[in-house]
Backbone bond lengths (Angstrom), bond angles and torsions (degrees), N, CA, C in turn:
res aa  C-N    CA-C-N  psi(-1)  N-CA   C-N-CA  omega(-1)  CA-C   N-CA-C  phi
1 X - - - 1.450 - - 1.525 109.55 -
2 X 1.467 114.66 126.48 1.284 118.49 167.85 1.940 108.46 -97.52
3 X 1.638 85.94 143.38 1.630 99.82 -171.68 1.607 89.94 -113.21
4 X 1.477 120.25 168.02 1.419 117.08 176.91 1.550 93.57 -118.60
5 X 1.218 124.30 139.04 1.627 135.39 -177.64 1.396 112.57 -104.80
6 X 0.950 109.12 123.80 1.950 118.27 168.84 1.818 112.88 -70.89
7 X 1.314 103.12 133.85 1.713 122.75 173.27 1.375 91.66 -79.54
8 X 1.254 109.73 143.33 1.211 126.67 162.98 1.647 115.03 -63.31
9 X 1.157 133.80 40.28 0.996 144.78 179.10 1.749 109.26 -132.02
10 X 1.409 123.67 17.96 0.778 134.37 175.95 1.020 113.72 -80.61
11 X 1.490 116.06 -50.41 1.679 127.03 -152.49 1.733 101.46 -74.55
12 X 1.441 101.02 -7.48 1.310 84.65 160.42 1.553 144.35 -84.18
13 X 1.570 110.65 7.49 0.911 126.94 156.15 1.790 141.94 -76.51
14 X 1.768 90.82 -37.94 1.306 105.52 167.49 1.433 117.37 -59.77
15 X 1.247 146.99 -38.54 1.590 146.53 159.90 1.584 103.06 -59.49
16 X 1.233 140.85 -35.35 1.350 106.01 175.43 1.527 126.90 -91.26
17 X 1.838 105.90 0.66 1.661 118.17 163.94 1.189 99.45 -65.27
18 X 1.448 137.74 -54.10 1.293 144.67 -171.79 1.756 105.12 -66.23
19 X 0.889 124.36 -79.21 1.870 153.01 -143.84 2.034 76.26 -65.46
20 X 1.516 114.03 -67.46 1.366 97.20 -159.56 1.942 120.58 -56.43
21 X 1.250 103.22 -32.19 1.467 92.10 176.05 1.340 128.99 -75.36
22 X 1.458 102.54 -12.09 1.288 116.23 177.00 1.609 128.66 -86.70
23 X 1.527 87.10 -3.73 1.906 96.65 175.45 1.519 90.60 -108.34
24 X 1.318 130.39 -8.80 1.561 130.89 -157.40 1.915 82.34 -95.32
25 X 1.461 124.72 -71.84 1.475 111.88 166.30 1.385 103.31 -21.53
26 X 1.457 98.63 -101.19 1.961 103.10 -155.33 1.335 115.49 -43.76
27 X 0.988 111.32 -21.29 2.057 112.02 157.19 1.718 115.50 -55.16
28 X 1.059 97.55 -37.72 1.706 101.37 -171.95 1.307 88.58 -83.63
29 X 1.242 128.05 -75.19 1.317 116.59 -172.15 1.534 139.57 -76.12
30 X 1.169 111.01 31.10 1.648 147.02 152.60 1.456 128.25 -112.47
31 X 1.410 115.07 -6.96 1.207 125.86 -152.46 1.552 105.85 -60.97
32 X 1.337 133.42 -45.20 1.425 114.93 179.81 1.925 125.53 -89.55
33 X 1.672 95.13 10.86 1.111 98.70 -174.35 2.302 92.14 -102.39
34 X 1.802 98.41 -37.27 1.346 99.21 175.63 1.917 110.91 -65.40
35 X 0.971 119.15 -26.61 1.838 115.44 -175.74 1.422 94.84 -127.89
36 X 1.652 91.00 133.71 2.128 100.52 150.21 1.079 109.51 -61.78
37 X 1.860 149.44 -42.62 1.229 130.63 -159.32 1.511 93.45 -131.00
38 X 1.726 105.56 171.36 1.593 116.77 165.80 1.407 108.76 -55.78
39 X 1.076 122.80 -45.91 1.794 122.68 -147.62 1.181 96.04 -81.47
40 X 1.287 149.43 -60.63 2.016 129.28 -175.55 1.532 115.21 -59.45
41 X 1.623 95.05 -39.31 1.860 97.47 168.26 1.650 130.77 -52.24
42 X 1.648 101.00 -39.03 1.362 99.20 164.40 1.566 119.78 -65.62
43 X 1.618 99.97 -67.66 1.455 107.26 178.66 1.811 117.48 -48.06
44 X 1.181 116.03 6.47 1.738 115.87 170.66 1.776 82.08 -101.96
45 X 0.857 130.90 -90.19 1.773 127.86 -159.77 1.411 107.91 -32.14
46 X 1.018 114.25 -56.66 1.681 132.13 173.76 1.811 96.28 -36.00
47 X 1.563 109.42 -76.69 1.404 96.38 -178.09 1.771 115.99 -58.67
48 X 1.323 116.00 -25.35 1.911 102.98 -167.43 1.731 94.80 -67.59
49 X 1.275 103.15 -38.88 1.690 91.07 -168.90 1.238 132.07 -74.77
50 X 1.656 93.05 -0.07 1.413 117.02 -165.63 2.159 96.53 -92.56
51 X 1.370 101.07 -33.50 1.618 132.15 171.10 1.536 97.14 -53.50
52 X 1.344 116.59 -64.80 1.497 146.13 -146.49 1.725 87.36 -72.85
53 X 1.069 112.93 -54.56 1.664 112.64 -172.70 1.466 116.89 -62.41
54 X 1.823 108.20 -50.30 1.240 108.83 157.28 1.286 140.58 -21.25
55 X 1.510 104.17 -63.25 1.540 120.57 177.84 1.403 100.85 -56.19
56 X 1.794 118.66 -59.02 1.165 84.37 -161.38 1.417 132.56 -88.33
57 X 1.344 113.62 13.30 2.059 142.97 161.29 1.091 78.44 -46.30
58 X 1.410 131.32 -71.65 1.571 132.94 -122.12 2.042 89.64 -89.17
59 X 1.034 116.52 -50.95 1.648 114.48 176.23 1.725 100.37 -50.14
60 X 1.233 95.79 -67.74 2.492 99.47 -176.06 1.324 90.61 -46.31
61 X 1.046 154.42 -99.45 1.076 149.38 -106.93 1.990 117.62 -109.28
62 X 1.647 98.28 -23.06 1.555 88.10 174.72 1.723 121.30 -127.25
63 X 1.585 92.89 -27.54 1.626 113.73 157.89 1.392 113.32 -37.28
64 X 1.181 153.71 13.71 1.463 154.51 -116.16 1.593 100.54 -116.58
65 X 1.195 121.09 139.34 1.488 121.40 160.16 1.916 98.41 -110.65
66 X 1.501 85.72 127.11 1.256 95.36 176.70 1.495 114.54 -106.03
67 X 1.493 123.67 151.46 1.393 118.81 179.69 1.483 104.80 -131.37
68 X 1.193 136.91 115.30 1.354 128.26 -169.96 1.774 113.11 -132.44
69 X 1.929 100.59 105.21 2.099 107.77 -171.75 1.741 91.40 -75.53
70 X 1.712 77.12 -161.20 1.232 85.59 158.15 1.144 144.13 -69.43
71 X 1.945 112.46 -10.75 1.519 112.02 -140.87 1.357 74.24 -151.77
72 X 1.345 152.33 -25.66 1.570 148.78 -178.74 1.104 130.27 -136.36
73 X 1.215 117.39 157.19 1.533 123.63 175.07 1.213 103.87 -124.91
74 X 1.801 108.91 146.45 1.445 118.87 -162.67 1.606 82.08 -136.45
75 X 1.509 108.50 149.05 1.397 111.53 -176.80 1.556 78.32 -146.29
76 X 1.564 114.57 114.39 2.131 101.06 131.70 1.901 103.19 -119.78
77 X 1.420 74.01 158.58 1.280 88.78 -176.26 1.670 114.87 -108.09
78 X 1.319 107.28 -144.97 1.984 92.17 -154.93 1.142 131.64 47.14
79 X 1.383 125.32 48.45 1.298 127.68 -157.36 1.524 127.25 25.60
80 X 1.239 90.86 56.04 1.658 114.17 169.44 1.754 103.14 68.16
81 X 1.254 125.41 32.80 1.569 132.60 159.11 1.683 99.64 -99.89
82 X 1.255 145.99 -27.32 0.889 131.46 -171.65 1.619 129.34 -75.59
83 X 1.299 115.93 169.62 1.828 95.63 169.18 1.257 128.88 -74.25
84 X 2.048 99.19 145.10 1.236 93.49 -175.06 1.439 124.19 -86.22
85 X 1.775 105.87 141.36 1.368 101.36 -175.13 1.746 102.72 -116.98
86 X 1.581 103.98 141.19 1.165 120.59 -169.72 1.864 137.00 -93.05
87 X 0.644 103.00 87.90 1.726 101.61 -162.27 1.810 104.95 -83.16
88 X 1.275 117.09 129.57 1.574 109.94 138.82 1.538 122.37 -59.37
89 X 1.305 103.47 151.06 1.487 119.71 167.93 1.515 120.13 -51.61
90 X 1.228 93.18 -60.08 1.915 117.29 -158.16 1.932 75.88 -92.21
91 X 0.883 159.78 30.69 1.645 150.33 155.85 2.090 109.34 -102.72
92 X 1.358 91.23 -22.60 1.708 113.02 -172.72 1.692 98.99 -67.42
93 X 1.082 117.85 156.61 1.516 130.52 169.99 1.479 105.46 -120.86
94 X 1.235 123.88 -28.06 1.457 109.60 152.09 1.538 116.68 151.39
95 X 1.049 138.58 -141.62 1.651 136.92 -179.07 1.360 100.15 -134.89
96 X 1.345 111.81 145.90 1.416 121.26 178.17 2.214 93.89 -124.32
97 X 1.067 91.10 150.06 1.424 109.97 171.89 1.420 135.73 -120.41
98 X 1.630 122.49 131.58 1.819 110.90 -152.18 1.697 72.39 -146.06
99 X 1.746 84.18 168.82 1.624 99.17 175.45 1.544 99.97 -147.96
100 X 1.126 95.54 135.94 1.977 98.68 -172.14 1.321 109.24 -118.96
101 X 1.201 154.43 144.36 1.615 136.55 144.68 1.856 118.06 55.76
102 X 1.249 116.04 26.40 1.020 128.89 167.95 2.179 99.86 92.11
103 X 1.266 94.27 -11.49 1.619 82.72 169.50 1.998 120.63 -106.78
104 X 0.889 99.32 163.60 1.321 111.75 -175.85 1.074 123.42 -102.18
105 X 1.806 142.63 144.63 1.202 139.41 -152.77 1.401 104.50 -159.81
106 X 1.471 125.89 126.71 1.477 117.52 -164.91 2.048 86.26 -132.61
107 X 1.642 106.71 124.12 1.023 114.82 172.25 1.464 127.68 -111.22
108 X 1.610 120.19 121.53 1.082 103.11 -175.67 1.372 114.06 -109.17
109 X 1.732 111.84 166.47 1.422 106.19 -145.08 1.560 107.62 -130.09
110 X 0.923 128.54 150.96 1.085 134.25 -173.17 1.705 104.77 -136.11
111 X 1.645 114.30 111.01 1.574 123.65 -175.39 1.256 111.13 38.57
112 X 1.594 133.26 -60.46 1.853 132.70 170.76 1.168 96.61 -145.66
113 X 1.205 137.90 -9.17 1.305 137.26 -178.57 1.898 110.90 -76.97
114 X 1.506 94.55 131.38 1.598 97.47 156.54 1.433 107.57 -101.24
115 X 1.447 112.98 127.42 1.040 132.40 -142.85 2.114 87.42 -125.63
116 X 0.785 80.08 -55.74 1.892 78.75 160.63 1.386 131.41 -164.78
117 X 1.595 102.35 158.48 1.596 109.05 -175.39 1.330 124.49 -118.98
118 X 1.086 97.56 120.33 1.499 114.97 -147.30 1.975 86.88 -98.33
119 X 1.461 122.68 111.57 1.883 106.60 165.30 1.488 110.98 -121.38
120 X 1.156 88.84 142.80 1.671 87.96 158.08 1.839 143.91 -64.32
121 X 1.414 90.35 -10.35 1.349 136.21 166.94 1.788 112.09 -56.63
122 X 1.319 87.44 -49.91 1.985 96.24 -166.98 1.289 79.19 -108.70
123 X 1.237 165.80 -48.26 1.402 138.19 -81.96 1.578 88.91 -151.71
124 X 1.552 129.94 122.34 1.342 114.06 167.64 1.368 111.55 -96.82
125 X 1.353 122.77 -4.59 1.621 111.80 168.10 1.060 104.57 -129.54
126 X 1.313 111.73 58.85 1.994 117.21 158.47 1.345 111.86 -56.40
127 X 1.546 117.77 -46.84 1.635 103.23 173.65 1.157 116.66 -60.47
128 X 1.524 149.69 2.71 1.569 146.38 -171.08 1.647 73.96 -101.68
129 X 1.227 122.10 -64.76 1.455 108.13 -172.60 1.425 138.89 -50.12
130 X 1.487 89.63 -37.81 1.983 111.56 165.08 1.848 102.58 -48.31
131 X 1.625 113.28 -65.18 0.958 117.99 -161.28 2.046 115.46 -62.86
132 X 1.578 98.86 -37.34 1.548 94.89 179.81 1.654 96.31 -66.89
133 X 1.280 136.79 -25.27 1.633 111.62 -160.67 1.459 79.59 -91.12
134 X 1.403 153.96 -44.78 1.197 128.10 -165.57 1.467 111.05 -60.86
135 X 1.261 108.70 -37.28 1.614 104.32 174.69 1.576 117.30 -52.62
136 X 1.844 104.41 -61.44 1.521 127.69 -164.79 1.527 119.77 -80.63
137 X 1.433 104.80 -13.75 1.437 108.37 -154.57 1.801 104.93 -120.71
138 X 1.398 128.71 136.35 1.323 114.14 163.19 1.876 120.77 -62.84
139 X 1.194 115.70 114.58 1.369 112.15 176.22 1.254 126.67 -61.07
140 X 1.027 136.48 89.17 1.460 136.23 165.48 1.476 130.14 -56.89
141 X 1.048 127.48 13.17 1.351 144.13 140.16 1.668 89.67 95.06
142 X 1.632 123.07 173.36 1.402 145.72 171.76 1.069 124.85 -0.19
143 X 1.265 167.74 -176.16 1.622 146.30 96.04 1.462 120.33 -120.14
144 X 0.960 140.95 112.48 1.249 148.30 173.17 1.020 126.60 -57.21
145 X 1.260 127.28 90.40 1.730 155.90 -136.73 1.459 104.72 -102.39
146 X 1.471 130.42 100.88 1.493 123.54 172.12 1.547 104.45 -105.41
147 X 1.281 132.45 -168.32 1.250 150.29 139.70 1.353 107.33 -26.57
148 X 1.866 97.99 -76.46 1.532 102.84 -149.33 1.640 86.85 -83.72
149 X 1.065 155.74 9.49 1.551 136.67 142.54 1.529 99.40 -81.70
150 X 1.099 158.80 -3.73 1.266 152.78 167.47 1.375 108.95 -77.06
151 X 1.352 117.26 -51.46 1.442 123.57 171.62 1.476 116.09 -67.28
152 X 1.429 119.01 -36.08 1.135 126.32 174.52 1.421 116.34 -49.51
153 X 1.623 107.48 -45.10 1.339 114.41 -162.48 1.869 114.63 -93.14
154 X 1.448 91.62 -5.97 1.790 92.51 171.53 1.197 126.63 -96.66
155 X 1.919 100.33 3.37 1.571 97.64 -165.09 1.983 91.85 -127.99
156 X 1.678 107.82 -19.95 1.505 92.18 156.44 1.617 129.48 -100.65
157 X 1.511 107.60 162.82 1.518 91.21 -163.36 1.656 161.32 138.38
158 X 2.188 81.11 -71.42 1.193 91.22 -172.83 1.414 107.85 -103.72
């Protein structure tokens, strides 16, 4: 059984799940003592929650503990607090592979669904993971990874 392991570069996520809602409160409830007018006061909340959502895209969808038998793949997410969801092997259509900002990201897919995100970013043995889907998985070759398909893909779907 392959497990997927977190870089210590994680925990930098956990303080801004926490830290952002907690400046997003005491913002609201400081708000005319924190701004002279409505309009920067909104447009600051507007962006934290906009922060706040981020983070938690980035926990659902890449934070992921992966578990991979012989015969299934188990993905929860929230850094492995979330529910577990269960995949067959032979039900998968296969892994696609992208490269962003010098890190690497291997997605596997299910009919149109990304079903998980595998980075090199979170992940300290993404290559054990690279290597079982090249073995286990049909490769579906490259994908060309922007923003707006990043955003696209956390908000259709799930």
């Amino acid at each position: 059984m392959i497990k997927t392991r977190f870089r210590y570069n994680i925990i930098l996520v956990v303080p801004l799940f926490v830290g952002i809602p907690i400046v997003l409160v005491t913002t609201l409830f400081n708000f005319s003592s924190t701004f002279g007018s409505l309009g920067p006061g909104i447009f600051t909340l507007i962006l934290l929650f906009i922060a706040w959502l981020f983070v938690i895209v980035e926990l659902r969808d890449k934070a992921i503990v992966l578990y991979i038998t012989s015969n299934n793949l188990q993905v929860r997410r929230y850094l492995g607090f979330g529910k577990n969801e269960k995949f067959d092997l032979k039900d998968l259509d296969g892994f696609q592979k992208s490269a962003t900002k010098g890190y690497n990201y291997i997605y596997i897919i299910s009919g149109t669904i990304r079903i998980a995100k595998i980075s090199s970013f979170y992940h300290s043995n993404f290559n054990e993971i690279l290597q079982f889907s090249v073995k286990y998985l049909n490769d579906l070759g490259n994908v060309h990874t922007t923003i707006s398909s990043e955003i696209k893909d956390a908000f259709i779907n799930k």
